[in-house]
C-alpha positions as CSV (number, residue, x, y, z in Angstrom):
1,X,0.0,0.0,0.0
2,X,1.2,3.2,-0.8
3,X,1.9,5.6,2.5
4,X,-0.6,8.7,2.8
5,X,0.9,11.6,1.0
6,X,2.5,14.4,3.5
7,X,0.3,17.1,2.3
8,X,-2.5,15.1,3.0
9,X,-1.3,14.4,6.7
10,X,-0.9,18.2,6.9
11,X,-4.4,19.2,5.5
12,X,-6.0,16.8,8.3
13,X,-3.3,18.2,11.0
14,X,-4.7,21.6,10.4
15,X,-8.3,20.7,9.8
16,X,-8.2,18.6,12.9
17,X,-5.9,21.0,15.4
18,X,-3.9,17.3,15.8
19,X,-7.0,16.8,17.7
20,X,-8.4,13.0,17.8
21,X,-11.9,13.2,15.8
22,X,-13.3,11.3,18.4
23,X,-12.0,11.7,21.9
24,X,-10.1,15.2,21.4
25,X,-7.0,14.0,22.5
26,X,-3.8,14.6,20.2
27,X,-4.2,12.0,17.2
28,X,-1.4,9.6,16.7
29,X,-3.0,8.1,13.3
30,X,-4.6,8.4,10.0
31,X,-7.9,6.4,9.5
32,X,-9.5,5.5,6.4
33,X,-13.0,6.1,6.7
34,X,-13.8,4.2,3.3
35,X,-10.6,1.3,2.8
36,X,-7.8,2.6,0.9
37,X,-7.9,1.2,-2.4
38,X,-11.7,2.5,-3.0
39,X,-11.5,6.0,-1.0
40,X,-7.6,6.3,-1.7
41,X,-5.8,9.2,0.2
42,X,-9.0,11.7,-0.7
43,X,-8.7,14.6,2.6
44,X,-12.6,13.5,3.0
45,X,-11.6,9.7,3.6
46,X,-9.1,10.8,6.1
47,X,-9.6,11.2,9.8
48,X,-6.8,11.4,12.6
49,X,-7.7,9.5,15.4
50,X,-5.5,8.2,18.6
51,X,-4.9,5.0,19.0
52,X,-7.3,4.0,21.7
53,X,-10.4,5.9,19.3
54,X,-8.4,3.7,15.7
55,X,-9.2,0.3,18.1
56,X,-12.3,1.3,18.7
57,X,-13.2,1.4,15.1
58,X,-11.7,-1.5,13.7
59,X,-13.5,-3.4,16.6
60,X,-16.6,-2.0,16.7
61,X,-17.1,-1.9,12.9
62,X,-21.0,-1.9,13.2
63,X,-20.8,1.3,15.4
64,X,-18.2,3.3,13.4
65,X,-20.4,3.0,10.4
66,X,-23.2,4.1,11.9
67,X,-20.7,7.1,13.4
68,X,-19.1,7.9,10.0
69,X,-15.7,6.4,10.8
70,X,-16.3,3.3,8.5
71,X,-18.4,3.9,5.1
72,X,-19.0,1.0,2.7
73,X,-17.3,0.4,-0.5
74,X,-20.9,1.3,-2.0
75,X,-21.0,5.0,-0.9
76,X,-20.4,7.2,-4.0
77,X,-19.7,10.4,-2.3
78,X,-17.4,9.9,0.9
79,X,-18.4,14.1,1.4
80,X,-21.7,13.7,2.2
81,X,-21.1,11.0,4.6
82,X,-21.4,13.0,8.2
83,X,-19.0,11.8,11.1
84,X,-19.7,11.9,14.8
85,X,-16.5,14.0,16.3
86,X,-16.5,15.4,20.0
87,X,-17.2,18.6,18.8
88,X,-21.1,17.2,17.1
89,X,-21.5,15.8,13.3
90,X,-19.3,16.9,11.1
91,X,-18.9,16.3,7.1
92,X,-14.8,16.4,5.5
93,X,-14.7,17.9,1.9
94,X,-12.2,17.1,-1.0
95,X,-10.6,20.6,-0.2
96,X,-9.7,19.3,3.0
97,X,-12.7,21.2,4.9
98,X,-15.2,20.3,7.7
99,X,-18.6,21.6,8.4
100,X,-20.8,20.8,10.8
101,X,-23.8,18.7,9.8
102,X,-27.2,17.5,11.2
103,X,-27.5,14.4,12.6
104,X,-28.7,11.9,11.1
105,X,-32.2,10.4,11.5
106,X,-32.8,6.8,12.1
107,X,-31.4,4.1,9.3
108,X,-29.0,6.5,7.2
109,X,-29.0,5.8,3.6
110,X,-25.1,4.1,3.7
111,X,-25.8,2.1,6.1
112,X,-26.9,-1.5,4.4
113,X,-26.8,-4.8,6.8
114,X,-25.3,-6.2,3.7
115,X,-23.7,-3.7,2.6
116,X,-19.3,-4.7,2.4
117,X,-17.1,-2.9,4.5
């Protein structure tokens, strides 16, 4: 796999303050909300996360979807996929962005029992 380009771990640095998504605490890791080789290293599939928040994830996969940190290979627009942060939903843009979002209302629309992660 190819490592995550450094302007890309910059643009989430300053998006994020080197704040965890989740927790708040100072993020040790990039997470790929939608797996690499579908969401590639896009600023809007990128979320830095410490490490106790990135084992949270990958072992609570039903969860993080439902949270925003996981989206299935299906989703067509990582953007408009809002992610539950400390500070409320949130949605990432290509241009390395955030904005704060609603949240969302019962069964969201990427969210498929059958859906792949």
């Amino acid at each position: 796999m190819n490592d995550i380009p450094t302007k890309a771990r910059g643009v989430v640095k300053e998006r994020q303050n080197h704040q965890c998504a989740r927790c708040g605490n100072r993020y040790q890791e990039l997470h790929h909300r939608m797996r690499r080789r579908e969401g590639l290293h896009g600023y809007e599939n990128l979320v830095g996360l410490c490490g106790t928040c990135h084992r949270w994830v990958h072992k609570h996969p039903k969860q993080a979807v439902a949270e925003g940190y996981i989206i299935p290979i299906h989703v067509d627009d990582i953007s408009a996929v809002p992610i539950h942060t400390f500070m409320g939903w949130l949605t990432f843009d290509s241009d390395g962005g955030s904005a704060f979002a609603s949240e969302p209302k019962g069964q969201n629309c990427w969210v498929s029992a059958s859906a792949s992660l």
